[in-house]
C-alpha positions as CSV (number, residue, x, y, z in Angstrom):
1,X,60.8,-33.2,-196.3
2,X,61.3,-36.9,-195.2
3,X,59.4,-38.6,-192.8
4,X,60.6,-40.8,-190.7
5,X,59.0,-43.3,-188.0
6,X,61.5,-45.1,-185.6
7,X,59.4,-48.5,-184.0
8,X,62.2,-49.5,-181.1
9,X,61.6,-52.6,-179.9
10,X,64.2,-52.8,-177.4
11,X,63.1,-54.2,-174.0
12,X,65.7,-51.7,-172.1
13,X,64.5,-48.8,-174.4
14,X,66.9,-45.8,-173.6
15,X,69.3,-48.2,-171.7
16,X,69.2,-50.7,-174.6
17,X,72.3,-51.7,-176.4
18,X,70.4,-51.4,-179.9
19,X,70.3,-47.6,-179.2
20,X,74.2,-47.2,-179.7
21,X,74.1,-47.9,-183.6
22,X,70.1,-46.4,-183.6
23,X,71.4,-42.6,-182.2
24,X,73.9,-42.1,-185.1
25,X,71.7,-43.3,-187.4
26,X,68.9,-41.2,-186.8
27,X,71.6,-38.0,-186.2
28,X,72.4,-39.1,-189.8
29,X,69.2,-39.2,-190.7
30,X,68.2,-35.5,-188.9
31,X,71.8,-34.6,-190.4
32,X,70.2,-35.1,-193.9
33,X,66.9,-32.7,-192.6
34,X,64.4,-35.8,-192.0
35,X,62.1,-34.9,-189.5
36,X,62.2,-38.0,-187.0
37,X,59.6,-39.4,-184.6
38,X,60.2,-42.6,-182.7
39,X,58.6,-44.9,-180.4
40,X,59.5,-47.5,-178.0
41,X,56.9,-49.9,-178.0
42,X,57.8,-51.4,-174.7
43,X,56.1,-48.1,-172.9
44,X,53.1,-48.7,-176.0
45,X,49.5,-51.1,-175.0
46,X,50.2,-53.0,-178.3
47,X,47.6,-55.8,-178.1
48,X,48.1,-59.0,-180.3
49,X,46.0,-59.2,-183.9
50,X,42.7,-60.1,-183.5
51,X,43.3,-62.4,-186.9
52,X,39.8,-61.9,-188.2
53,X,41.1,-59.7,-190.7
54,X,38.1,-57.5,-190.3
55,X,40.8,-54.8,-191.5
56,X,40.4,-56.3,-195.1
57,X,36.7,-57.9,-194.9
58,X,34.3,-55.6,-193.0
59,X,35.9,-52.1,-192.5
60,X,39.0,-51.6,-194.7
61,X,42.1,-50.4,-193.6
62,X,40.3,-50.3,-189.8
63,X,41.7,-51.9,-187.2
64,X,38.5,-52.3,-184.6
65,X,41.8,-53.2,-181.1
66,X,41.1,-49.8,-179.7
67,X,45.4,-49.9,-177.9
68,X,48.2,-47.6,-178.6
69,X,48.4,-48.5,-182.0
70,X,45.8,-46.0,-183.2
71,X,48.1,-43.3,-182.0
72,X,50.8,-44.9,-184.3
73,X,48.9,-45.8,-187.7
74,X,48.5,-42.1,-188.3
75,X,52.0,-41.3,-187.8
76,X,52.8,-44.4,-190.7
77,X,50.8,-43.6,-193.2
78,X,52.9,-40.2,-192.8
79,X,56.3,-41.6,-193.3
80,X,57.9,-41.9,-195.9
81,X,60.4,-44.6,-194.0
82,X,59.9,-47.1,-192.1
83,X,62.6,-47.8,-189.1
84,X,62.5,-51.3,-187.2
85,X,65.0,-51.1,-184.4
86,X,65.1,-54.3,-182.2
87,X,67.8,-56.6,-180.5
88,X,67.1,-60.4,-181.9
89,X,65.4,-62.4,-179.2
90,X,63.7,-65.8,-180.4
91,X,63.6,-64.1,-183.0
92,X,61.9,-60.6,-181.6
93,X,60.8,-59.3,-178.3
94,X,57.1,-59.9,-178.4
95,X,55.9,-56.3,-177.9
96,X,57.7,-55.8,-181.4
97,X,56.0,-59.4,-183.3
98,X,52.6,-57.6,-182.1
99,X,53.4,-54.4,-183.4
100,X,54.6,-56.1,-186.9
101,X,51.6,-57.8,-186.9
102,X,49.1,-54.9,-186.4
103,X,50.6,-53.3,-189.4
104,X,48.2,-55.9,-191.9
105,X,45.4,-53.4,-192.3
106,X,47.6,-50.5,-193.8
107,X,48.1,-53.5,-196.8
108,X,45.2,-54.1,-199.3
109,X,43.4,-56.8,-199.3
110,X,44.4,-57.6,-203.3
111,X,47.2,-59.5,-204.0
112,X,49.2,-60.2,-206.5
113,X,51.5,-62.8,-207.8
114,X,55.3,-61.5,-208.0
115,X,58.2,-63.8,-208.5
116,X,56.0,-66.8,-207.7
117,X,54.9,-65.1,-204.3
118,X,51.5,-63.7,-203.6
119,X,52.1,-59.8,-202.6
120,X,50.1,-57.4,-201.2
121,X,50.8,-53.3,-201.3
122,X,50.5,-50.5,-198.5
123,X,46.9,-49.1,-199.6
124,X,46.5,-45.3,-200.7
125,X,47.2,-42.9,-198.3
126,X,50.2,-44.9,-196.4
127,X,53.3,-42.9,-197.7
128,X,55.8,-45.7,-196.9
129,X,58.1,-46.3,-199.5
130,X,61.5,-47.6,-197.6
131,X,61.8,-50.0,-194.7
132,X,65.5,-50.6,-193.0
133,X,66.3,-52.6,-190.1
134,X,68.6,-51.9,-186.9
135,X,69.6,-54.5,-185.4
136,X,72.0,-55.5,-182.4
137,X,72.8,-59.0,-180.7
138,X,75.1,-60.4,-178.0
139,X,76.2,-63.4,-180.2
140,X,79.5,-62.9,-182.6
141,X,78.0,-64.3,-185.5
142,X,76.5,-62.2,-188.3
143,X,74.1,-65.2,-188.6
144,X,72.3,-64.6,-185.5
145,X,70.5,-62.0,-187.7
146,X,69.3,-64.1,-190.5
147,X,65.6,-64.5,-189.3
148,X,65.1,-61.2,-187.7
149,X,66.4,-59.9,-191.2
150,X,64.2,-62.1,-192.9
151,X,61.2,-61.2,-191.3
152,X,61.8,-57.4,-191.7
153,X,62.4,-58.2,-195.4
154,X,59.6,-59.8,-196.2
155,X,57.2,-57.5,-194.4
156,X,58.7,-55.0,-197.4
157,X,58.2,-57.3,-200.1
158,X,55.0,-57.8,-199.4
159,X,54.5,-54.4,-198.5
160,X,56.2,-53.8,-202.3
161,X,58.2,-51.3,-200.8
162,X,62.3,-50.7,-201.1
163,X,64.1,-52.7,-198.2
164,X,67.1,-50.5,-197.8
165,X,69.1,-52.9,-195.7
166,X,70.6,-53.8,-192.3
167,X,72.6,-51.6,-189.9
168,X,73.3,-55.1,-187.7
169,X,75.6,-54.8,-184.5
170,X,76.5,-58.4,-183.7
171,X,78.6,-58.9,-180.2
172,X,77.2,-55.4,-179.3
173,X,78.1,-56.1,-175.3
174,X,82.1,-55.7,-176.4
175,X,80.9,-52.5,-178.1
176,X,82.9,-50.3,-175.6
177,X,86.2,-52.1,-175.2
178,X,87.1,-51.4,-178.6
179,X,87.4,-47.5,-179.0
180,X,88.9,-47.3,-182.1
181,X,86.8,-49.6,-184.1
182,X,83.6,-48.0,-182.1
183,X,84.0,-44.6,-183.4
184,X,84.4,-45.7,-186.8
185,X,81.3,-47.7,-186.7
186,X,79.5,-44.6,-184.9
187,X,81.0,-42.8,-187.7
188,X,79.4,-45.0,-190.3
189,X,75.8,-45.4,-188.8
190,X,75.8,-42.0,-189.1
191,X,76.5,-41.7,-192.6
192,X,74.4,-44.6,-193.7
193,X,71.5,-42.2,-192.2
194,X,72.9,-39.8,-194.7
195,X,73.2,-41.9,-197.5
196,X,69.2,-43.1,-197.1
197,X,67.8,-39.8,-197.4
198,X,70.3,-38.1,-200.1
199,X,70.5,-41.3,-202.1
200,X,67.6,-44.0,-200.6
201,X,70.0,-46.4,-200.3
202,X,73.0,-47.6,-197.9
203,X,76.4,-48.3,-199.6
204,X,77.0,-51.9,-199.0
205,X,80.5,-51.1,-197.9
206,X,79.1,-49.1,-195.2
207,X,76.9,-51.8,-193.7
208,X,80.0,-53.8,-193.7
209,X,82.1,-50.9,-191.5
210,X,78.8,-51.3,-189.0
211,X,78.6,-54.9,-188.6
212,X,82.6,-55.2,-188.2
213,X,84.4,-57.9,-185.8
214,X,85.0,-56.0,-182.5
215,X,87.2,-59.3,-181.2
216,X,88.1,-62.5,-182.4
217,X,86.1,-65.9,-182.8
218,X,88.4,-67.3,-180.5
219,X,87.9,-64.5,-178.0
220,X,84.9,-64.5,-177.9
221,X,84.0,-68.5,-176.9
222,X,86.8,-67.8,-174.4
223,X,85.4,-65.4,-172.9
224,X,81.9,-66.6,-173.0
225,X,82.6,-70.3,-171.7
């Protein structure tokens, strides 16, 4: 059975445009029999790292911040993915950064060099073994998500995990006005959630479907001036 933890950053939570490529997704992903457990970490006391990476030095893989996030390391070390669902911000919402954050004493303190970058890996016990990113923004560029994506990549690599991709939902505010295109992206969210737990991975082609123009370049700065 695959395990899967959803971390939802979105500041709206259930009203939040990032949910309307996140719900097919995860029905994909329960489509598929994953077993699903998600959190919105706007309702979560998520305090910001302590930096004194007492998780490494004095009490391994112990994070001494007593908040909500000692409800969710359990839950992680469970999973075998890893979902991070946000809208980009500058670049996240902050709840989310400190939730990212937290997530440094689940890694060893060893390191090793990979590619001519230090790494770390998840320590024994945390089941992780895939990390994908869900992504939405109001801007019509694909490039809006190139740090967000960054950020979510790395924390794989030095996690030495599989990064499975990017379900990204740029212009997501003219989501509805297009019913046509929105079905078949809803149809392909969907199957990329079946695609990661039949095959681990997301075709490439289906990403594209997701992340499709909804209206023009021109239309858009029209609209938005």
């Amino acid at each position: 059975m695959t395990r899967v933890v959803v971390l939802n950053g979105s500041l709206r939570m259930e009203k939040g445009l990032t949910g309307k490529i996140l719900t097919p997704f995860l029905e994909g992903l329960q489509q598929a029999g994953a077993v699903v457990d998600m959190s919105y970490v706007k309702r979560m006391n998520i305090l910001p790292c302590a930096g004194d990476l007492s998780c490494w030095n004095k009490n391994p893989g112990r994070c001494h911040i007593h908040d909500d996030m000692q409800t969710l390391y359990p839950k992680l070390r469970d999973a075998d993915i890893l979902v991070i669902a946000t809208p980009v911000y500058v670049p996240l919402p902050g709840e989310m950064q400190n939730v990212l954050n937290r997530l440094v004493c689940l890694l060893e303190e060893k390191v090793t060099v990979r590619h001519g970058r230090s790494r770390a890996k998840f320590r024994p016990g945390v089941n992780i073994k895939t990390v994908v990113l869900v992504s939405s923004s109001g801007w019509w560029e694909k490039g809006n998500f190139r740090t967000v994506e960054r950020i979510v990549r790395e924390l794989a690599k030095d996690a030495s995990v599989h990064y499975a991709g990017a379900l990204l939902r740029p212009h997501i505010d003219w989501f509805e006005r297009n019913q046509k295109k929105k079905e078949k992206i809803i149809a392909a969210a969907r199957e990329a959630g079946l695609q990661l737990v039949r095959k681990e991975t997301i075709a490439k082609e289906t990403l594209s479907v997701i992340a499709q123009p909804l209206i023009s370049y021109k239309r858009f700065l029209s609209e938005m001036s």
